[in-house]
N, C-alpha and C positions, 0 to 999 in steps of 0.2 A: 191970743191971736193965733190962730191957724199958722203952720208953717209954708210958706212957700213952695211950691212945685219944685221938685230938685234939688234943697238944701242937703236933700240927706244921700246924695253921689259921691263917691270918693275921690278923693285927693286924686289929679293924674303928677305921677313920678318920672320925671328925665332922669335918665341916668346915662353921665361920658364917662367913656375908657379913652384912656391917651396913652398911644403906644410911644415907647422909646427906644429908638431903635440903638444896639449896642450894651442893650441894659442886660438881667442875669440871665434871661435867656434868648440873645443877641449871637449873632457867628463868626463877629471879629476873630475873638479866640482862639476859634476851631482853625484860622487862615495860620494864626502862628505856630498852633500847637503843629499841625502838619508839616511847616517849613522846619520845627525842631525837630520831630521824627526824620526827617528825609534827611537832615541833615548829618545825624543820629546814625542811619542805617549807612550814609557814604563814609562816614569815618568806622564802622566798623566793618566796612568792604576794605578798606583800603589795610585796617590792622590784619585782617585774614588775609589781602596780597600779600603784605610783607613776609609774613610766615610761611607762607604755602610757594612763594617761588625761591630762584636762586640766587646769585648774587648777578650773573650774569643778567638772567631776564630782568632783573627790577633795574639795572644801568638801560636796559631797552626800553623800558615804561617811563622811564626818567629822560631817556633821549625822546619818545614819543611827546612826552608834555610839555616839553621846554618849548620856549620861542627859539624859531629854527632858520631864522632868516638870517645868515650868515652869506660870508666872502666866501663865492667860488667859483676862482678863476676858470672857466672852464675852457675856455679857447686862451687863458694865460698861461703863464708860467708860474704864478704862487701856489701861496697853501694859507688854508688858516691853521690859526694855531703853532704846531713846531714851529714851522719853515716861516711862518712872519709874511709870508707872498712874492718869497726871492726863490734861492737856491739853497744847496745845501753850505755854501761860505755866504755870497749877497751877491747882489745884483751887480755893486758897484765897480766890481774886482775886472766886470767883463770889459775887453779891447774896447765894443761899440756901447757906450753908458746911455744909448736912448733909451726912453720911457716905454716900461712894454704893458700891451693894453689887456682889459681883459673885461667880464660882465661879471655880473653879479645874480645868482642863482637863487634859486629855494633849495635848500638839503631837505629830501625826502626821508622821509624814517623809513630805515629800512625793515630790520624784524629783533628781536629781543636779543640776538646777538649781535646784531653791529651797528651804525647811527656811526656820527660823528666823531663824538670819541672814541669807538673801537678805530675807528679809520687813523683819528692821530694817534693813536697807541701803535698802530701797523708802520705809520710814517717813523717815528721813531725808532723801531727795531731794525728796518730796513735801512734807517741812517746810521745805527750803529754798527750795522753788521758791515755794511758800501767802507764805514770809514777805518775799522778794524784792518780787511785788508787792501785799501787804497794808501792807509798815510803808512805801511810798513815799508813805501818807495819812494821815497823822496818825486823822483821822474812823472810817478802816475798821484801822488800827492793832489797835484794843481788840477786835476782831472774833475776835483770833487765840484770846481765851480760849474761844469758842464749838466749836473745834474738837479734836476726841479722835479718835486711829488706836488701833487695838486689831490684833494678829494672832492670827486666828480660823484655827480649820479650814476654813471656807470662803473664807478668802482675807483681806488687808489694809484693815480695816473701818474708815472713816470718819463719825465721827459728828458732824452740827452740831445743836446741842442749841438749844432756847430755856434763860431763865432769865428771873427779875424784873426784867429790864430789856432783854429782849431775845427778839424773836420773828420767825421765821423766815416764819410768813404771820399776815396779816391774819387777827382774831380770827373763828373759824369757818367759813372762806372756804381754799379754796385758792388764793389770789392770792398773790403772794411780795412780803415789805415790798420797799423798798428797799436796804435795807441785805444782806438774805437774798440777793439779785441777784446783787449787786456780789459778796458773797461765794466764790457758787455759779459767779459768773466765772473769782475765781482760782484757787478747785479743779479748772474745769474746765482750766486752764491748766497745772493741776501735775500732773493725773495723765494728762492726753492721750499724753505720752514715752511713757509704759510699757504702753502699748499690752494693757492688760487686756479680757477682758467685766466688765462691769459688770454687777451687781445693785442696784437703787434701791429702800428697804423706806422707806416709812412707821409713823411710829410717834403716836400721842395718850396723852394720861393719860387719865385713870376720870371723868373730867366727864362726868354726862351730860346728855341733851339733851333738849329738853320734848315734839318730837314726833320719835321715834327712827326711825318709820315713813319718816318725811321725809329724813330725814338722821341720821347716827350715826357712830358712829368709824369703823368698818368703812370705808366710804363715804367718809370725810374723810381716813385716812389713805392711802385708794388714791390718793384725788384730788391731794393733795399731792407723793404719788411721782410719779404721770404730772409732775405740773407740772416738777418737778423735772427727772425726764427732758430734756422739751423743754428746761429753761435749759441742760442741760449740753450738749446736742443745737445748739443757737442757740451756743452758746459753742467748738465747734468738736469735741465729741466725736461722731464718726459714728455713724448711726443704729443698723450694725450688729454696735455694741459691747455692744447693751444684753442681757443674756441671759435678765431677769427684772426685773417692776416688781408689787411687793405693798405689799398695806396690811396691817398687824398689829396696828390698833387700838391697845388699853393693856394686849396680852396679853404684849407682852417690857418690862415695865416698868424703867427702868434705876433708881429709886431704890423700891424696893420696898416700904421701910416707911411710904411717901406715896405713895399712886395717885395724888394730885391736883399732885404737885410739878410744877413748870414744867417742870423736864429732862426728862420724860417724853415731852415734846414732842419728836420731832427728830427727821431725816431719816440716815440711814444709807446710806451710798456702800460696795461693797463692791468692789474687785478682785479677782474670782475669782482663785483659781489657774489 
């Protein structure tokens, strides 16, 4: 029998490809292989910092990385770190035991020489040097509780406070007691070292005055700054340390819930950065 028309066409052939994705050559891989290089080249940036700066700049890289949200008083009278957010003896020692208020900051990094810790390293020196020659007199001893560092953004803030037993000038007058003097001596003795500019702010409480035309805070606490100036000036800090001298009246009040509290009263020493 004859064959059929067509028997002899070939075979038609399917043929599937089934791709998988992830299989050997897939780019999973490549996503990790990358994140181990990069990871790779940060730890051998970080071995070549170590090496290549000084002891000083890597405490600034170490200030710069840290969480930096810390206590700082800056309209208060604490400190972190030494001072605990008192004075240089404590809060409680003072005549008026109210509560004094203050905010809570950002500490900015400042540059690879100072940050946070250079600041309480400075706090420190400066209390040892304040108490070397304060406790050599029994009389100006007690003085020490007059005194509060705070580290501000603007630099290592000094504050000598009045209280109910104790005032820095002669009532309405920019004249400096006695005791304020001798004071404003040893501070100028303790922070001469460290070779800062200086800011010197006057401060008053909310008292006011019967003829404000005459005289006023404004007015009284510039005068006080100047005076101040000059003691620290006469005490051996050069003229051309000083960077700024203001008065602030009773507009940074440091016990806020009392405009008229004594501590409101007080001069403020700042070591810029």
């Amino acid at each position: 029998m004859a064959a059929a028309k067509g028997d002899n066409l070939p075979p038609i052939i399917v043929k599937k490809v089934t791709v998988v994705e992830g299989g050997h050559h897939g780019g999973a891989w490549k996503v990790a292989y990358a994140d181990f290089v990069t990871a790779m080249m940060a730890f051998f940036l970080l071995m070549w910092l170590l090496g290549a700066t000084t002891e000083d700049q890597r405490r600034g890289l170490a200030d710069y990385f840290t969480p930096t949200l810390v206590k700082i008083k800056d309209s208060g009278a604490g400190a972190n770190g030494l001072l605990s957010g008192a004075s240089l003896t404590d809060v409680d020692d003072y005549p008026n035991r109210q509560g004094q208020t203050g905010n809570k900051g950002l500490t900015v990094p400042r540059d690879a020489m100072g940050g946070p810790k250079e600041a309480a390293r400075m706090i420190e020196r400066i209390t040892s040097r304040t108490k070397d020659r304060l406790e050599k007199d029994p009389r100006l001893a007690k003085l020490m509780s007059q005194i509060k560092m705070v580290d501000t953004t603007e630099g290592v803030r000094i504050d000598l406070v009045d209280d109910a037993d104790f005032s820095m000038f002669n009532l309405g007058t920019t004249v400096l007691t006695r005791d304020a003097a001798e004071l404003l001596a040893a501070i100028a003795q303790a922070i001469e070292p460290e070779k800062r500019e200086i800011i010197v702010r006057g401060h008053t409480d909310s008292l006011k005055w019967k003829n404000p035309g005459r005289i006023n805070n404004w007015s009284l606490s510039a005068g006080r700054a100047e005076a101040t100036r000059q003691t620290l000036m006469n005490e051996g800090i050069p003229d051309d340390s000083f960077r700024r001298i203001e008065g602030v009246a009773d507009t940074e009040l440091l016990v806020k819930d009392d405009p008229a509290d004594p501590r409101n009263r007080r001069i403020s020493i700042v070591l810029a950065n």
